[in-house]
PLY file of the C-alpha trace (Angstrom):
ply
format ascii 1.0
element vertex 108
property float x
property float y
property float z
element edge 107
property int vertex1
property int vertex2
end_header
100.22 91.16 50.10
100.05 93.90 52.00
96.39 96.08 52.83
95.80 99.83 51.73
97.73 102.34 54.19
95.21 104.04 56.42
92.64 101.35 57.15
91.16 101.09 60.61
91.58 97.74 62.26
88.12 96.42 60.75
88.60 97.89 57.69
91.38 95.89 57.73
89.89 92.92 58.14
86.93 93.46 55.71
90.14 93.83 53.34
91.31 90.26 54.02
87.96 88.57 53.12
89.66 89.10 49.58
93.00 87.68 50.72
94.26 84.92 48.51
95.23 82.76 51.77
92.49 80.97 52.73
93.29 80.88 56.27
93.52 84.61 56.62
90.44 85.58 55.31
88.97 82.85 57.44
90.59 84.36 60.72
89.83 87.90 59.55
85.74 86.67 58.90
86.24 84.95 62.63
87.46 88.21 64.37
84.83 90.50 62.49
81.84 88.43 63.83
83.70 87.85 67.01
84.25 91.74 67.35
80.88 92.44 66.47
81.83 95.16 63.60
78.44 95.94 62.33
80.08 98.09 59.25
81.41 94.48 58.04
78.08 92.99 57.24
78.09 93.95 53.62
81.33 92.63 53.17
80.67 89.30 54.59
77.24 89.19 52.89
79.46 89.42 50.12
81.82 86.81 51.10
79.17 84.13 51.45
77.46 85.17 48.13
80.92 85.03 46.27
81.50 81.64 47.59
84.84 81.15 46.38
85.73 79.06 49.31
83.07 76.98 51.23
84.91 77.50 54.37
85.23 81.15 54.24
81.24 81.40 52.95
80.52 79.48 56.29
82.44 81.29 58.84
81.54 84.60 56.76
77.87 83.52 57.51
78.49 82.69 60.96
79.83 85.80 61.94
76.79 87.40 60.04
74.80 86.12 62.47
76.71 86.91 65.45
76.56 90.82 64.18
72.96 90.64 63.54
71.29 88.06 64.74
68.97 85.51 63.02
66.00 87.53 61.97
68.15 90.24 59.87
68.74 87.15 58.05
65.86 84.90 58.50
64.82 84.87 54.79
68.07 84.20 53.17
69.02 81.66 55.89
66.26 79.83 55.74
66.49 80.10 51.87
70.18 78.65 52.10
68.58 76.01 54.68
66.09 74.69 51.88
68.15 75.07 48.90
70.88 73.10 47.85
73.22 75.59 48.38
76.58 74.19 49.46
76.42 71.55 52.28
78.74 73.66 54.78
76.21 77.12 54.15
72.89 74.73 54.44
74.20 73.45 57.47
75.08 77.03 59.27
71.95 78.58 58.03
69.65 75.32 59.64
71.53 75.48 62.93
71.08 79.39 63.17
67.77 78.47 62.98
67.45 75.72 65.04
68.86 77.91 67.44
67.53 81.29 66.57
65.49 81.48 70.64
69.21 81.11 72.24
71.00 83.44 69.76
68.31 85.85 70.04
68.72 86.22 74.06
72.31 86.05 73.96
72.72 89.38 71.73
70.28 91.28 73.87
0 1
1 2
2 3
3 4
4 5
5 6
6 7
7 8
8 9
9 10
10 11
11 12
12 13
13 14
14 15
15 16
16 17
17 18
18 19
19 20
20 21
21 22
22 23
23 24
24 25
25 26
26 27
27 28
28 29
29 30
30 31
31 32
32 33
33 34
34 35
35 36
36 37
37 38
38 39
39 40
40 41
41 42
42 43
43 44
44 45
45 46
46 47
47 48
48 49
49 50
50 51
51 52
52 53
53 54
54 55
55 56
56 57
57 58
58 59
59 60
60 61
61 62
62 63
63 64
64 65
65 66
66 67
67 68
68 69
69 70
70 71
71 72
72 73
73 74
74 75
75 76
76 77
77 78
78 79
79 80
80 81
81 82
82 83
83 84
84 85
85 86
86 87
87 88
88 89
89 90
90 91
91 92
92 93
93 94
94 95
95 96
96 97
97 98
98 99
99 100
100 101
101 102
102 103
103 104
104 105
105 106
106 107
């Protein structure tokens, strides 16, 4: 399965979050929060609320915060935190917060 010709490199990757491999989107939600691509948030907001695959909604939500730090997301994360949403989701949105003074300093 091959990705629409004339993507950039994180449009790219925003196009794998769809991929029916598991693993790839996983690795392509990794790199986007690792990369910082601030045009991928909607796409891995999307991710996590699609939840088609708890691993994919957690490292989609992980990288969420890496682009925009907690407080973007403080609502909905400590929504996810409270809620029963999936165990993997609860548990990334409760240590984001946890650790919300760290992250905070580190993306300044």
């Amino acid at each position: 399965m091959e990705s629409p010709p004339g993507l950039s490199y994180n449009q790219q990757l925003m196009w794998t979050l769809g991929h029916p491999d598991g693993d790839r989107a996983i690795t392509a939600a990794r790199i986007l929060g690792s990369v910082r691509a601030r045009d991928a948030s909607p796409a891995l907001r999307e991710a996590v609320i699609a939840n088609r695959d708890p691993f994919l909604a957690a490292e989609a939500l992980r990288s969420l915060i890496a682009i925009d730090g907690v407080q973007r997301w403080r609502a909905w994360l400590e929504q996810l935190a409270a809620q029963t949403a999936p165990f993997m989701l609860s548990a990334v949105a409760r240590r984001a917060l946890e650790a919300s003074p760290q992250l905070e300093r580190d993306l300044r």
